[in-house]
Every structure is written in structure tokens, then in C-alpha cells.
C-alpha positions in Angstrom: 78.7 129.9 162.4 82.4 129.9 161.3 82.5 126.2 160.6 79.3 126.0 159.1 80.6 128.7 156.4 83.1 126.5 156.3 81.3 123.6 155.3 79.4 125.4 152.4 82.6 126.6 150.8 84.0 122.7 150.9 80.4 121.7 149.3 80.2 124.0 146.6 84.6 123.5 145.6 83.3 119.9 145.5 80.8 120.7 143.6 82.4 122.9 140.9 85.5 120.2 140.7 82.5 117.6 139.8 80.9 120.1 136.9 84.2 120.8 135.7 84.9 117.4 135.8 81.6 116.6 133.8 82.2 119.1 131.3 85.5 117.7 130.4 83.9 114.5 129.8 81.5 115.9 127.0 82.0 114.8 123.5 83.3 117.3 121.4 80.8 116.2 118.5 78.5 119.3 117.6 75.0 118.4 117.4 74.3 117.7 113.8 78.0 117.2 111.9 78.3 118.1 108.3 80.6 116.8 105.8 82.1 118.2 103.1 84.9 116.6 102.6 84.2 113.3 100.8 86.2 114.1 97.8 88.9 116.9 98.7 91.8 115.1 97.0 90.1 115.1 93.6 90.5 119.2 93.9 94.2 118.8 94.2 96.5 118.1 91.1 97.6 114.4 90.8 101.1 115.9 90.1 101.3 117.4 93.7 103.9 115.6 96.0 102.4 113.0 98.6 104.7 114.6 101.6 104.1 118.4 100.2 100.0 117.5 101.3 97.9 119.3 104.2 96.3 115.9 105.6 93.9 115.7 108.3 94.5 112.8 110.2 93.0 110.8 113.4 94.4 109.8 116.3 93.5 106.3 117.9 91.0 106.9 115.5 88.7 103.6 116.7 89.2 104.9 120.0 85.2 105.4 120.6 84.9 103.9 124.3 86.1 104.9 127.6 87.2 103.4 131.0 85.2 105.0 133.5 84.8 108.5 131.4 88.0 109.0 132.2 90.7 107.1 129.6 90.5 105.8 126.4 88.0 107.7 124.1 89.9 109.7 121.6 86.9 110.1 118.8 83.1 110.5 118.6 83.0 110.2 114.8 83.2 106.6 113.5 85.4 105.6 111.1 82.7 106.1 108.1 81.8 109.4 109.5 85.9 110.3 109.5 86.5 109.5 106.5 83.6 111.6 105.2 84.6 114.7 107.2 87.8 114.5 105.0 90.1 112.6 107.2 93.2 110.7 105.4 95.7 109.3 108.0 94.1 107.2 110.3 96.2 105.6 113.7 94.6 102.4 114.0 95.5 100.7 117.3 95.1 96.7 117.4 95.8 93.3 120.0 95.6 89.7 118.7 92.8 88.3 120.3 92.4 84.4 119.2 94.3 84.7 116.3 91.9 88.0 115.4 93.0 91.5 115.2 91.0 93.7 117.4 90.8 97.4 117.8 91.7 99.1 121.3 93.4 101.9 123.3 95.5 100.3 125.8 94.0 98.3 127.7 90.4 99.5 127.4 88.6 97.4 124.3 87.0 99.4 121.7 84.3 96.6 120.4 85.0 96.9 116.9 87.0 94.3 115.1 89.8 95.3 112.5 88.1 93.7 109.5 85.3 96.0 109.9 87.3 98.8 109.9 88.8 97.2 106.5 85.5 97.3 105.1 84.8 100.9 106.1 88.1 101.5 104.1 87.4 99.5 101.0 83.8 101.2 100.6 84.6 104.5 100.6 87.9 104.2 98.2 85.4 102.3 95.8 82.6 105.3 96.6 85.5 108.0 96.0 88.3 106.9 94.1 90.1 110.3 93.9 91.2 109.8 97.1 94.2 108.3 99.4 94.4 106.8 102.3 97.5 106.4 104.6 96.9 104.0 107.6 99.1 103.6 110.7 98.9 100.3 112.3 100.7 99.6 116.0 100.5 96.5 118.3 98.9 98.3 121.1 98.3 95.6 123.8 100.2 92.0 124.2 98.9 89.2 122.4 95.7 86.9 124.3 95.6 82.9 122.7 97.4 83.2 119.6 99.9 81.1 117.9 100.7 83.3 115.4 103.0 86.4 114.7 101.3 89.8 114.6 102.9 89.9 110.9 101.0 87.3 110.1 97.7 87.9 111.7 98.0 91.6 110.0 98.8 90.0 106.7 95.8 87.5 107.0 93.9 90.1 107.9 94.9 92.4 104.5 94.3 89.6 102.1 91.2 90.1 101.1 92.2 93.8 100.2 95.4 93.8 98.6 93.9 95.2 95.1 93.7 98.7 97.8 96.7 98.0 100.2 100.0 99.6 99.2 102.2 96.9 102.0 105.6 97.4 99.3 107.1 100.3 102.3 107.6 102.4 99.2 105.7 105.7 99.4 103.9 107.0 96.2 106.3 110.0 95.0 102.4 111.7 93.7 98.9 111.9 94.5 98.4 110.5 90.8 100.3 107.4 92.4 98.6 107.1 95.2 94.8 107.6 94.4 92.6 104.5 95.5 94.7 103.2 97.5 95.8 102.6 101.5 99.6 103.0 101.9 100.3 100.9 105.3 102.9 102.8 107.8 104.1 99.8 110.2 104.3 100.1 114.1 105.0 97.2 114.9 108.6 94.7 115.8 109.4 92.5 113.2 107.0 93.9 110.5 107.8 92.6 107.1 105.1 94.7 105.0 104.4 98.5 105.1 106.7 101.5 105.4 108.6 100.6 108.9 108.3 103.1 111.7 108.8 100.9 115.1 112.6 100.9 115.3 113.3 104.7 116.8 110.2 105.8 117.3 109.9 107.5 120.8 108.1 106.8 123.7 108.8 108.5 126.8 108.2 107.1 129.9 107.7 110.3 132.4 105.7 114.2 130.8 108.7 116.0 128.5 108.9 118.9 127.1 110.1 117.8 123.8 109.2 114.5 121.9 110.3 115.1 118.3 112.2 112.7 116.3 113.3 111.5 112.6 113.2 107.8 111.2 115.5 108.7 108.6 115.1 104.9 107.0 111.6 105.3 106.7 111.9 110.2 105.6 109.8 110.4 108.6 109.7 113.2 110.9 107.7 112.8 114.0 106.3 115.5 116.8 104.7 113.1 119.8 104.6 114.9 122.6 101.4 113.5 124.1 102.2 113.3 128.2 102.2 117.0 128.6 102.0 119.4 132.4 102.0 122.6 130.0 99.5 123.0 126.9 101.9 125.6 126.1 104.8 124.1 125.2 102.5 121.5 123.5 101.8 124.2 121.0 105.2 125.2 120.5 106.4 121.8 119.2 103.2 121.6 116.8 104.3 125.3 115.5 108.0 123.6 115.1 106.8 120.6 113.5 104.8 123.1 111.3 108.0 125.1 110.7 110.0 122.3 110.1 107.4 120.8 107.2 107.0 123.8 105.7 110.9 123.7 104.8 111.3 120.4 104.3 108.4 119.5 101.4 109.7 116.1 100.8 109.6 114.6 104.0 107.0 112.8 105.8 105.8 114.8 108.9 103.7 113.6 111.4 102.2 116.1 113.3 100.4 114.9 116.5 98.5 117.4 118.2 96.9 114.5 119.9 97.8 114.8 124.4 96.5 114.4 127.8 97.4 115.7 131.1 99.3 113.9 133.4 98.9 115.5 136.7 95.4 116.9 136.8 92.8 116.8 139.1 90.2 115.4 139.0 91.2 112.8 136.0 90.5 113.8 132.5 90.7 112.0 129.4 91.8 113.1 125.6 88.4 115.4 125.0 90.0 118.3 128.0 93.3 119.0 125.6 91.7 118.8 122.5 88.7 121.5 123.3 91.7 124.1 124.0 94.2 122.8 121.1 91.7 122.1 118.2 90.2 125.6 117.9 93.7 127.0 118.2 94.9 125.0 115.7 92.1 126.1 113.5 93.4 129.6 114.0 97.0 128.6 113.8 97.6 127.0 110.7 95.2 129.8 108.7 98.3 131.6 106.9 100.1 128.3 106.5 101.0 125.8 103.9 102.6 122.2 103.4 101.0 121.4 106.9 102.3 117.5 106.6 99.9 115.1 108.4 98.2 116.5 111.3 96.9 113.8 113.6 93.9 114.8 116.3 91.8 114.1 118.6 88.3 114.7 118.3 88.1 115.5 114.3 85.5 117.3 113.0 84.6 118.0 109.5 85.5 121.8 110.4 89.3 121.0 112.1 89.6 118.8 108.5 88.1 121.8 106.6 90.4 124.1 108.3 93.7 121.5 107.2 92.6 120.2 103.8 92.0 123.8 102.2 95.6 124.8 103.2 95.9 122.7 99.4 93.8 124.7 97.4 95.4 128.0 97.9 
């Protein structure tokens, strides 16, 4: 009798690990999404400082597919659908694939090729030409059949759109400035167009406590603590980084509340951190201002809402 009680306690820990693990998996997109923030730039005065901005902005933000359920999804809303929910910083992770620039998330490819995501761009600045657009390009993965730089595959790829594309590395001082436009940040070795931001930007190897940094060259300040063991002291370098923006108006902060969990059982992916950090940050940033860019998993036209309205007050 004792081992068979023993038995059904084993079945029914497996089985709750297995619906936890399920739930964890479920995308974060509600049911029918609507978005209201197409045009929030054109509420804010042209003579408001670039850096000074509340910007919602996406992590990985082709990152639509997963290995397994368990890595590499990072958004349910597609680029379009971002852009409409009021997004404005979008991390846009790429590998040259036969000379062709290709979105994916390590090594798990995301189907979507980089000119499409172009096109997604170009449409909606022509549809809404109040608004900005600041894009964050990284060689993700090593280079398959190509006999050309990533430099040059980027700039091939940009050619079509330079009349958009702000490559000079010089950020627009306004919003007047930078209206209709894409300003490129570059994450990548050897870039020769965009605002750099390869050299000195951190990457631990093992979970940390702390992954904040500056690229003074570049007036960038950076909070990247994405390997975390305690969603706690996640929180309290997003509340630093918030701190640290709020004094320091004209400086570019990038604020990634984007993380995973390294140790936890059974595997998760991106979606288990962000259902716990996104409504908090809702709640967190409600009596705040001069946000900086605050880059996410997971965005919704709410979690924009909630970031974009901090410049309207």
C-alpha cells in the first residue's frame, strides 16, 4: 500500500512539472490584440530630445519560432503588428546565408528574410510619417557560403532604402530630426555604417548579477542582464537603469528587460520571465518619466501603451 501511494505522488509531481511546463510555453499574445499606437510620436513635440523619449522597444524582435518550445521564440506579434502596437526600437538579429541576410535567434532559424523585414519598415514610415524608427542590427550566427563581409551584405541589403536609413552614426539631436526615418545602431565587428555599439558591449559568459555598461564613443548606456537565477535582482538593475535615465536625459539608455533562466527545471524559454516582468513593469514605470528605450519580450500594444504615454504627461 505504502509504495503504491508512493507511486501516485511521483505520477501526479510528473504531471504538474509537465502543466507547468506547458503553461510556460503559452504565448503571451491575448486573444484579439488592439493597437493604438500607430501614430504616438506625432503627439509629442518635434522639439523633444531623441534620448529624453519613453520608447517601447523589441527584443529579437523576429524571434517568432522555437527549438523544441523550449528556445528561441522571443515574440508572437510580427513585425507589422509591432510596429502598430507602438513599438520604435526593434533588435533585429541576422546570419549571412549565401550572400543573403537572414533573420534568426542563435542558432534556431526564424524563416523570415531581412529584406522583408525592410519592407515592413518602409511601409509603415510611408503610412505614418510622424514617426521614428531606431533599429539594432547584430551578426547573430557565423556566416554559411558567403564571400562577402557582413558590412557589405548589410549595406547591399540597405540600398534600396537609403531615402529612410540614417547609416551616418550621428544621432538626431530632435524628434523634428528624426521623423521618417530608421537610425541604424551597429552590432556588429568592423561596421562601417550606423552608430557603433560592438566594441565594449558586454556578454557574459556564466548568470551575473550585474550586466550594466556605457559605450561612451557611441552616449550609450546599456542594462543586459539577460542570464538571470533571481528575477529579483533582474528588476533591480531595470529600476537602476531607470534611475540612471531619468538623470541623465541626454544619453542613450537601453533598457533590456528582455531574460531567461538559466537553471530551471524543466526548460523554459523567454515567454516564463516575461509573464512575471512585463506586468510589473507596467506597474513600475506608472510614476515615471524619461524611461529611455525599453526593450522586451513579448510586446503588446498595452506594455507599449504603458511606455509611450510616460511622453504625454
Amino acid at each position: 500500500m505504502t509504495n503504491r501511494k508512493h507511486v501516485l505522488i511521483a505520477a501526479s509531481m510528473s504531471v504538474s512539472l509537465c502543466v507547468m511546463a506547458l503553461l510556460a510555453m503559452l504565448p503571451l499574445r491575448a486573444i484579439k490584440e488592439t493597437y493604438r499606437g500607430e501614430n504616438w510620436m506625432k503627439k509629442v513635440s518635434g522639439d523633444t530630445a531623441l534620448t529624453s523619449l519613453s520608447i517601447p522597444g523589441s527584443h529579437d524582435a523576429g524571434a517568432f519560432h522555437s527549438f523544441a518550445d523550449l528556445s528561441g521564440k522571443c515574440q508572437d506579434l510580427s513585425i507589422a503588428e509591432q510596429l502598430n502596437a507602438g513599438a520604435r526600437f526593434f533588435d533585429i538579429r541576422l546570419q549571412q546565408r549565401n550572400n543573403v541576410l537572414k533573420v534568426v535567434h542563435g542558432f534556431v532559424d526564424q524563416d523570415l528574410d531581412f529584406s522583408s523585414t525592410l519592407k515592413d519598415f518602409q511601409k509603415f514610415l510611408k503610412n505614418h510619417t510622424s514617426e521614428a524608427l531606431i533599429v539594432s542590427v547584430k551578426m547573430e550566427s557565423a556566416p554559411q557560403n558567403t564571400n562577402i563581409t557582413f558590412d557589405e551584405s548589410l549595406k547591399t541589403a540597405l540600398l534600396p532604402y537609403t531615402s529612410i536609413w540614417n547609416t551616418t552614426g550621428v544621432l538626431p539631436a530632435t524628434l523634428k530630426e528624426a521623423r521618417g526615418k530608421i537610425f541604424l545602431v551597429s552590432r556588429y565587428e568592423n561596421s562601417s555604417i550606423g552608430l557603433p555599439a560592438y566594441e565594449g558591449w558586454l556578454d557574459p559568459k556564466e548568470a551575473t548579477s550585474s550586466n550594466t555598461f556605457d559605450i561612451e564613443k557611441s552616449n550609450l548606456h546599456v542594462q543586459d542582464h539577460y542570464k538571470v537565477i533571481d528575477i529579483e535582482i533582474k528588476k533591480e538593475e531595470i529600476r537602476a537603469c531607470f534611475d540612471y535615465s531619468e538623470k541623465n536625459p541626454s544619453k542613450l539608455t537601453l533598457n533590456f528587460s528582455s531574460c531567461y533562466y538559466v537553471n530551471n527545471f524543466p526548460p523554459t524559454y523567454a515567454g516564463t520571465t516575461a509573464k512575471i516582468i512585463n506586468p510589473w513593469l507596467i506597474k513600475e514605470i506608472n510614476n515615471r518619466k524619461n524611461l529611455g528605450i525599453i526593450v522586451s519580450d513579448f510586446v503588446t500594444s498595452d506594455l507599449c501603451e504603458a511606455i509611450y504615454s510616460r511622453n504625454m504627461l
